[in-house]
N, C-alpha and C positions, 0 to 999 in steps of 0.2 A: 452842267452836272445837276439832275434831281436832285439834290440833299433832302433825305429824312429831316424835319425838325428833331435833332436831338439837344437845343436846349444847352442854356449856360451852365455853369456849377450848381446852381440852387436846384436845380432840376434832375437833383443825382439816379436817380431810376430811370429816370425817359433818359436821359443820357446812355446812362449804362447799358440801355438795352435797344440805343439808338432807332429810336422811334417804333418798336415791334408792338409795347402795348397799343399804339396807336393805332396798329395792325392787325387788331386781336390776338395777337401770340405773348404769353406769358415769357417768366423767365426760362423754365424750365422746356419748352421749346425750342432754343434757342444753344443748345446745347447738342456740340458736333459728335454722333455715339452717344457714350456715356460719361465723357467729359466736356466739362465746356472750354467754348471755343479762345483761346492763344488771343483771340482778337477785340473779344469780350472782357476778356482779364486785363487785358489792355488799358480797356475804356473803365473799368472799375475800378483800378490802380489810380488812374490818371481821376476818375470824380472825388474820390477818397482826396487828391493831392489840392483839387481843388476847392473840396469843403474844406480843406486847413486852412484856405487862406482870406474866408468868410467874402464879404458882398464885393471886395473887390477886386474878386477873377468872375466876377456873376456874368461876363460877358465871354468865357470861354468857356465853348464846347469840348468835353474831355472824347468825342468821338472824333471831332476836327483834329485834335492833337495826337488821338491815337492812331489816328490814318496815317499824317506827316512821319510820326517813328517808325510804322510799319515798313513806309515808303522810301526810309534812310536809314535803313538795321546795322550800315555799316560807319560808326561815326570817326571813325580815324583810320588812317593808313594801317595801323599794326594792327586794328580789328581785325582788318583782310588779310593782311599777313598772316597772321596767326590762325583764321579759317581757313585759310587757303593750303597753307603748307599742312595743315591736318586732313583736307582732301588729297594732296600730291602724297601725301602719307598712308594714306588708306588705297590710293590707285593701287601704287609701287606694291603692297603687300596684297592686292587682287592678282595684279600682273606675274607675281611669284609662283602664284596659285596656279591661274590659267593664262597661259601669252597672250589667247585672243583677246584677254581685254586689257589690249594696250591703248596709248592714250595719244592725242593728236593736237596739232596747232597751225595757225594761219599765222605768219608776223603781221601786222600792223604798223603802220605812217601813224596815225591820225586815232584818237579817239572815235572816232565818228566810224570809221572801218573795223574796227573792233567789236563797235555796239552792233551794225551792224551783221557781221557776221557771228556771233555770238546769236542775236534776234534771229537772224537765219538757220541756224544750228537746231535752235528750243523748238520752231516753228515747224522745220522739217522732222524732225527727229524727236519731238515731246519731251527733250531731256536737254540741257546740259551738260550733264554726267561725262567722264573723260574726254572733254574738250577744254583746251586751254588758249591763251594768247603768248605768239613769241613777239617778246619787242629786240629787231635784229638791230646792232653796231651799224651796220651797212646802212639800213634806214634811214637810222638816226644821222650818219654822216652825210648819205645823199640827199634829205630833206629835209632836214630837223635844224638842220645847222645856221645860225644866225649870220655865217662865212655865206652861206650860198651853197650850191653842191661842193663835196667832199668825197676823195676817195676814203675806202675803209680802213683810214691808217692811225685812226684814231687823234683824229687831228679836230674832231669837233668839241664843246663846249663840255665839261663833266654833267652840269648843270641839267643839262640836255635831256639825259635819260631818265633820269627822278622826275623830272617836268614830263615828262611823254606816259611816264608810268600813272602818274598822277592824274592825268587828260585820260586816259583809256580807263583810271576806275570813275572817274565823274559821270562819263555816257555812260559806263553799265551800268553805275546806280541811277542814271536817269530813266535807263532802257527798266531799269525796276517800278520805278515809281508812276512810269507809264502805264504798263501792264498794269500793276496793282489799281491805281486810279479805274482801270475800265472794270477789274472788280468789283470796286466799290460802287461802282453804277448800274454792276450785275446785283450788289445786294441792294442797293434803295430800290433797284424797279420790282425786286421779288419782295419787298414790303410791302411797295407801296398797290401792288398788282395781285397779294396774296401769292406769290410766289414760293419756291423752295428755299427757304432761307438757311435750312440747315447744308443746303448744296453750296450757296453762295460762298457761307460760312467757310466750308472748307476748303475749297478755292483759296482763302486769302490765307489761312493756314496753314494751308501745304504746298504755298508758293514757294517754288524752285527761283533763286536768283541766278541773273545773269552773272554775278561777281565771281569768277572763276582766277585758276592760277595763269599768274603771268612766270613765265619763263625772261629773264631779261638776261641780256648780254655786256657784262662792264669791261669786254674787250681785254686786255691780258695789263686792266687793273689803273691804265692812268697813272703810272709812277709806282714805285716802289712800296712797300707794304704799310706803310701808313698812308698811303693816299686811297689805296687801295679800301683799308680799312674805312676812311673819311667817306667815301662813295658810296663805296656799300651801305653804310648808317642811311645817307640819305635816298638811299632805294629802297629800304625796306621799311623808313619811314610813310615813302608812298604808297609802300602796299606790295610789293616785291616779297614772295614766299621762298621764288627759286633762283639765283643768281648763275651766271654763266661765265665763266674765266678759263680763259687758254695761256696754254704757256710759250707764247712767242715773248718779245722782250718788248716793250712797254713803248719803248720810243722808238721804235722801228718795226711797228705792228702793219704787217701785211695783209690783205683780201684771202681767208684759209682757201679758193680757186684761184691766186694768181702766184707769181715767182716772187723769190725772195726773199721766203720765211725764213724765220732764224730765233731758234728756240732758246729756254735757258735752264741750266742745271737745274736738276729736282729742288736742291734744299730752297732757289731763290721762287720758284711755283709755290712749295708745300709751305713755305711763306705766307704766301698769300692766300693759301687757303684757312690757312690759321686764324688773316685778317679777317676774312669774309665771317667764320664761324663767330670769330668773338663779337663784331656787329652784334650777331642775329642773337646772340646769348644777353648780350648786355641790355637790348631791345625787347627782351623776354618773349621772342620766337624760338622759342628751344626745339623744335621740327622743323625750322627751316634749313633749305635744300639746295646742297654746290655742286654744280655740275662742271666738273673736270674736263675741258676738253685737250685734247693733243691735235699738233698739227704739227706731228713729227712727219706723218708719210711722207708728207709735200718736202719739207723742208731737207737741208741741205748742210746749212747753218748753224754754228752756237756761236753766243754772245761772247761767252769767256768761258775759263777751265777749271773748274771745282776742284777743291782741295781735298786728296782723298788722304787719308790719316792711316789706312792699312787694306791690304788685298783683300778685295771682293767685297768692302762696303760702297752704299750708293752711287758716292762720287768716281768709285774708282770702274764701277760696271758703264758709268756713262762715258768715260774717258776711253774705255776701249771699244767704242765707236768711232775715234776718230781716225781718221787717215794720218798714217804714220809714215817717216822715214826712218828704216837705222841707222843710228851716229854711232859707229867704230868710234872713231877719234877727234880730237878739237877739230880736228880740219875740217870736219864734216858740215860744222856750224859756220854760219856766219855771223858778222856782227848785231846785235839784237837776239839773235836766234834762242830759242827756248826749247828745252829738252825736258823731257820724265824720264820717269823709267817705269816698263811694266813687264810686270812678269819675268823682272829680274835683268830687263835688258833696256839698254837707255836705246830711245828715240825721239822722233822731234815732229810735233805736230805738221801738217799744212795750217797755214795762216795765210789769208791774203792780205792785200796792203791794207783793207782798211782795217785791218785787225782780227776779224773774224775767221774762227777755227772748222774745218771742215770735216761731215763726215763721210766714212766710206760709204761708196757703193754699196746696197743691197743689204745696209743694216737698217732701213725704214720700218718694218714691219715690227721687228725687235724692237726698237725706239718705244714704239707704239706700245706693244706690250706692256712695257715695261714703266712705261709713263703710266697707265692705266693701271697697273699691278699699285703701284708705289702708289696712286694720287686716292685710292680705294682705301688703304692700307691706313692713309694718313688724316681719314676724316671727310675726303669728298664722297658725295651718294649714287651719283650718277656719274656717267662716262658721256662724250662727245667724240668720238674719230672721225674729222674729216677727211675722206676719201676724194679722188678724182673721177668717180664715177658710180654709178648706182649700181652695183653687183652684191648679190644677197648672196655666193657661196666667197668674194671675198670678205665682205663684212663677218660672217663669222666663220672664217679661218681665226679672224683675230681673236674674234670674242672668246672661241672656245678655249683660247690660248689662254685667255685672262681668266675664264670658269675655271680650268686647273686649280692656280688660287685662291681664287674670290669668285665659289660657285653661282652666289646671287646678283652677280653682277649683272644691271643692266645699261644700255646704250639711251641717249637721245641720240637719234639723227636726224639730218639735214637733206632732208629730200631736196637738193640746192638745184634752183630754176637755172645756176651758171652750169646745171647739163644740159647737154641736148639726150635728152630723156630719151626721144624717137631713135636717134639713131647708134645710141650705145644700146640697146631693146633688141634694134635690128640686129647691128652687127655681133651682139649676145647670141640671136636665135641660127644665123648663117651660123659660127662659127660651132655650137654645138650640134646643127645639122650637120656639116661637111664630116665633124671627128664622128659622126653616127651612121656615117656613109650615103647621107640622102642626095636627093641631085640638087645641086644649087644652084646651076649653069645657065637657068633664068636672072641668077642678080649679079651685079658686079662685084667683086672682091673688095672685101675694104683696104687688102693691103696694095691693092693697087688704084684702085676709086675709092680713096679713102669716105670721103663723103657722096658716092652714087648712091647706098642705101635709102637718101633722103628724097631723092627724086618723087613729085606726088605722082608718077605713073603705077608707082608698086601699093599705093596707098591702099587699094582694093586684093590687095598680094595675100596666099597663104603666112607667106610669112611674117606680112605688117599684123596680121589679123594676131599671130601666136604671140610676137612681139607686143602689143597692146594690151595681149590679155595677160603678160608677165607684168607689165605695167601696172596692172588693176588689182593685181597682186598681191605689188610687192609688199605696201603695209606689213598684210597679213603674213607673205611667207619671212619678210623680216624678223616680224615679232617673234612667229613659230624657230626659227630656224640662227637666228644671230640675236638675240637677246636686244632685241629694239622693244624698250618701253614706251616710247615717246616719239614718235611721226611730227616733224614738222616742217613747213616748207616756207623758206627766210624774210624772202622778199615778192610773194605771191601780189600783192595787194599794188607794190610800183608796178608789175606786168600788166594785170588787169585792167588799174587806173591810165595807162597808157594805150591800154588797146580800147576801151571803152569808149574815151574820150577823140580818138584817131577816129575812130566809128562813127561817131557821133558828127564828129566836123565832115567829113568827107559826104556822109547827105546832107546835114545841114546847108554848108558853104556851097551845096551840088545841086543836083538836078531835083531830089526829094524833099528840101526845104524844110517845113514845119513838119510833113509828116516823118523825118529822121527821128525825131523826137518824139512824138505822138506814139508811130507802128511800134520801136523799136525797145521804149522807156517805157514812157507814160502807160500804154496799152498792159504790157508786160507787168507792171508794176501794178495792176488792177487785178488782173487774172492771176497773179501768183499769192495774191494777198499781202504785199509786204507795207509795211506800214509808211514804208517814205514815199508813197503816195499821196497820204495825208500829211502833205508836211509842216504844218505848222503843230499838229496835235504832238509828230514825231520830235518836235521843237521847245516841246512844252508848253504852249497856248492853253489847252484846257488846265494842266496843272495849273499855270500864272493865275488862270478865273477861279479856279478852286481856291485857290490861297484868299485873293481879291474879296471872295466872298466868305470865309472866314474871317477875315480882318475886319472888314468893311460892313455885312453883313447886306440889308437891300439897298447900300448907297454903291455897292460895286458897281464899275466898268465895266463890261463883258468883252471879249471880243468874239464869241460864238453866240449865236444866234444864227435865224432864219436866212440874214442877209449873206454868211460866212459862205465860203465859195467848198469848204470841205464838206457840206452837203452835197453835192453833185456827186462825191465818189460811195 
């Protein structure tokens, strides 16, 4: 890096104005508009801090120091919490305004996938603006876990997800101090070149950070509402703005796509959601954000039987979901056997042996509502319904159910990869051709080829094509049409990292050798402009020699130079 000489503490002007007189440009040039520059205040803050401490800071640069702040604006976990759920706060009441600007996420394994897809986001897009990261339970189980893989049953480490939250704000604040750093190389060379320094200036001013909200999942809480509580502190200590809790039961937490589930009365959820708020209150994130999920649709299941005190309060509306017998008389019971009474007549739940109460047939949807109505009601901001399949007229059947109520209600959803996206799309498009009378006599039936839709002969098909393009869609008609704030898709990044890498071995270990790597990475990774092409820079290398050379001054170590192989790109 060029570095301006801007000079120890005693050198309070040439500092301040890091090397510009040296440039011919006074103070008053040097000033972005007609304010001066966020970065320059900085540097004047910080020489002022250094003449207090007279000859012996004389070897600190208040421009070196002021770069380092700039480049780490976020110096604790609850900095970012507390930015971030003030951004998720300003979305939400966009989203109010207009649907189309709803807000989107990618889950994330690894710090490093985070950064960069976020770097890819800014890049493509000039914004970060309504884009978030989800950290999914599932991830965490299947790769996070110190056990090895795990199902999503919430069997991995607590530990785990405050750690992962923690790792994903460290790269974005790297992926910041990157960026900035080639700023700052943008303003010495328009010094030292006569350059636009008032352009540079702005630049470092009205840098956009990659530090965006994370979405995180605490699974339905790790125990009961004090552990609950305990968790949540240490996620939003890492920077956690928006927390994510479903109401299945805690120690027999299911995959919300597989069989199972088994939920738990209101009062033992709105519990926990209590837990989560007081966290965020005690930690002085007073905007931070719970998202309520249900994963009644799927489920089947309750843990145990809430105690209702009188007809038609909470406990007593969920109890008549359950699958009842009527008991005439003792005989009807057996030993053990347990009876209520509703609506004035004694009956007697289903229970199976392992204890678990059943409900009826065809009250899902209701569950749903009503979990949603309640969990709004009681303090959470957002909604999650996980569905079995990606359908925008059924997602809001429900939604508009719960707009009755709670007309601001919005949804996160789970654009969940456990669909086959393809051929719920197709057999979506068949089925509302046939009821529109078209001919569909070209494709197989799903009721009886359940899966022939998927065949890639049709891939070039009228109907793959209408199919694809409900696909490309759905975002938007979600947001417009079922109250979807929040697009996210769970576990994108395990797909990817698994197809990438399948790719990659199959020429490597094959007949294409070095150039698998070369055509398909390397090559790509030049012509798109992404920075992990450079990867020791993307690694921090220049930053390290930056620092090096603040410390050290001309006894630094470099490791850039001429001989560096990141000249070649």
């Amino acid at each position: 890096m060029g570095h301006a000489d801007s000079g120890g503490c005693g050198d309070r002007v040439e500092a301040a104005t890091g090397g510009l007189v040296q440039a011919g440009l006074n103070t008053t040039q040097v000033r972005v508009g007609s304010i001066m520059s966020d970065y320059l205040k900085e540097i004047d803050s910080l020489s002022t801090l250094c003449d207090s401490r007279g000859s012996t800071w004389q070897s600190i640069s208040p421009e070196y120091a002021a770069r380092m702040r700039v480049q780490n604006r976020f110096r604790t976990g609850l900095d970012i919490a507390r930015y971030c759920a003030d951004v998720m706060r300003a979305d939400m009441a966009a989203y109010d305004a207009d649907s189309s600007a709803y807000t989107q996420s990618l889950g994330c394994w690894h710090g490093f996938t985070a950064q960069q897809m976020m770097m890819a986001v800014k890049r493509h897009r000039q914004t970060t603006a309504k884009s978030y990261v989800y950290l999914s339970g599932w991830m965490i189980a299947a790769l996070r876990s110190q056990f090895g893989p795990l199902p999503d049953q919430s069997m991995h480490e607590k530990t785990a997800v405050p750690a992962l939250i923690e790792e994903i704000y460290t790269f974005l604040k790297q992926a910041d101090a990157r960026e900035l750093r080639h700023l700052f190389v943008e303003l010495d060379e328009a010094r030292a070149k006569g350059g636009n320094v008032d352009e540079a200036l702005a630049r470092i001013d009205n840098f956009q950070t990659h530090v965006v909200p994370i979405i995180a999942d605490i699974d339905a809480g790790f125990g009961n509402e004090e552990a609950t509580y305990l968790l949540s502190k240490k996620m939003i200590e890492a920077g956690a703005c928006a927390i994510q809790i479903e109401n299945q039961v805690s120690d027999a937490k299911q995959c919300g796509h597989q069989a199972g589930k088994v939920t738990v009365p209101h009062e033992d959820f709105l519990s926990k959601i209590n837990a989560v708020r007081y966290a965020f209150l005690e930690l002085g994130v007073e905007n931070g954000i719970i998202v309520a999920r249900t994963d009644s649709l799927g489920a089947t299941l309750t843990q145990k039987v809430p105690v209702s005190r009188k007809r038609g309060d909470l406990a007593s509306k969920y109890l008549s979901f359950l699958q009842t017998t009527p008991v005439d008389n003792v005989a009807d019971l057996k030993e053990g056997d347990m009876a209520m009474v509703q609506d004035g007549k004694l009956v007697k739940p289903a229970r199976l042996d392992n204890g678990l109460y059943v409900f009826r047939d065809g009250t899902n949807v209701d569950r749903v509502v009503l979990d949603c109505v309640t969990s709004l009601q009681s303090g959470a901001d957002l909604l999650w319904i996980e569905t079995e399949k990606p359908n925008v007229k059924q997602i809001a059947g429900m939604v508009n159910e719960i707009k009755k109520v709670v007309p601001d209600a919005k949804l996160v959803y789970n654009n969940s990869p456990s669909f086959n996206w393809t051929l719920a799309f197709r057999e979506q498009v068949y089925g509302e051709w046939k009821e529109a009378g078209k001919d569909v006599s070209a494709y197989p039936d799903p009721q009886t080829a359940p899966k022939g839709l998927m065949d890639a002969a049709f891939d070039d098909s009228e109907l793959a094509a209408e199919a694809d393009r409900l696909v490309q869609q759905f975002q938007r008609d979600g947001a417009r049409e079922a109250g979807i704030f929040h697009h996210l898709i769970t576990l994108p990044t395990y797909h990817e990292t698994a197809l990438g890498v399948d790719i990659l071995s199959e020429g490597y270990f094959g007949d294409l050798g070095m150039l698998a790597y070369v055509r398909d990475i390397q090559r790509q990774e030049i012509r798109r402009g992404q920075a992990s092409v450079k990867h020791q820079d993307l690694a921090g290398s220049n930053i390290g020699d930056d620092h090096k050379e603040y410390f050290s001054g001309e006894n630094a170590l470099l490791a850039g130079g001429e001989d560096n192989t990141m000249n070649q790109f």
